[in-house]
C-alpha positions, -999 to 999 in steps of 0.1 A, spaced: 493 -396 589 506 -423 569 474 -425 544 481 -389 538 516 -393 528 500 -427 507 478 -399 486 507 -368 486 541 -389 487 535 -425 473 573 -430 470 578 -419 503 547 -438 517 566 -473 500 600 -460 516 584 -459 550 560 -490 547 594 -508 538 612 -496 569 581 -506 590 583 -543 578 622 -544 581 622 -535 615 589 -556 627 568 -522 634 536 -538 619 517 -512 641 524 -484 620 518 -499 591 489 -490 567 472 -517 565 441 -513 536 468 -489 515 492 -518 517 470 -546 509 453 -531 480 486 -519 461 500 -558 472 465 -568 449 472 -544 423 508 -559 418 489 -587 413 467 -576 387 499 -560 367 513 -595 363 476 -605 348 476 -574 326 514 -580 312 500 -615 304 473 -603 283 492 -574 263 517 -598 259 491 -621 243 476 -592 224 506 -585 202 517 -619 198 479 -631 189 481 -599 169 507 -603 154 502 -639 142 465 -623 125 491 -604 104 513 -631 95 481 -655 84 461 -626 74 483 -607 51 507 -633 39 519 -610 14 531 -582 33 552 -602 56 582 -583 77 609 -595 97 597 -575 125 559 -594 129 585 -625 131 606 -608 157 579 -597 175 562 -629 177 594 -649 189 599 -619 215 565 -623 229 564 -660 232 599 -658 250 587 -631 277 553 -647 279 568 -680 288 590 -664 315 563 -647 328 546 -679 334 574 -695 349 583 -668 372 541 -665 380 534 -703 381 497 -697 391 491 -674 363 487 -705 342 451 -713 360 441 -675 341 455 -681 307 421 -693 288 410 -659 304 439 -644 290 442 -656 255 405 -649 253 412 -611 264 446 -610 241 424 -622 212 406 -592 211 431 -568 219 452 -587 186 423 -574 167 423 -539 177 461 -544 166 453 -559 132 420 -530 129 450 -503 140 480 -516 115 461 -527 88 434 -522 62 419 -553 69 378 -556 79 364 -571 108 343 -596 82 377 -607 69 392 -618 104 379 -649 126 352 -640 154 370 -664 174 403 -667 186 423 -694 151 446 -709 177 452 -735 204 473 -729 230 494 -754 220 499 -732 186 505 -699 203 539 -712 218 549 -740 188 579 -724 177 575 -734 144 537 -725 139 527 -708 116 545 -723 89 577 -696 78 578 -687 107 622 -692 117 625 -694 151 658 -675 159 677 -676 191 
């Protein structure tokens, strides 16, 4: 009964899952549903970590890329994303063992930004990812960049 309410009532499928874990009735409890949304949690934290990257990776490409055009809102948006990506690490310490994966994944979804927002070509942007790690969250890199806050 409880699968069925898991594919016509997820809400009320978490509701009672929740009750059955307060009150230590782990008999009634649906087991593979419950373990495979506990993974996907999981692999939301993984996903945030790579849009995250995307638009900050992104929107650095923009800065470098088309110096000219310049807004406060590529700043804003890089500051904001090096904030929240930081927390997310903190709060998801073993995260960091996937973020090579990640900044690999964000590098390419930064391009489909830059393809999406701008005129530039693929032949006028790097085939691999321009920064270290160690750039993605200096503060002050790039160079005009004001870190605010």
């Amino acid at each position: 009964m409880e699968a069925n309410l898991y594919e016509t009532d997820f809400y009320g499928w978490t509701v009672k899952q929740s009750e059955f874990l307060h009150s230590a009735k782990f008999d009634n409890l649906d087991l593979p549903n419950l373990a495979e949304e506990i993974a996907s949690l999981g692999r939301q934290e993984r996903r945030e970590l790579e849009n995250r990257l995307g638009l900050l990776i992104g929107h650095l490409i923009k800065w470098e890329y088309q110096s000219q055009k310049r807004i406060r809102s590529w700043q804003t948006t890089i500051n904001a994303q090096r904030r929240e990506i930081k927390k997310l690490l903190v709060d998801n310490p073993s995260l960091k063992s996937y973020l090579n994966i990640a900044i690999q994944d964000g590098f390419l979804q930064g391009l489909d930004l830059v393809f999406t927002e701008t005129p530039l070509k693929k032949k006028d942007l790097p085939a691999v990812i321009p920064y270290s790690e160690r750039q993605l969250f200096d503060r002050n890199f790039p160079e005009g960049i004001d870190f605010e806050f």
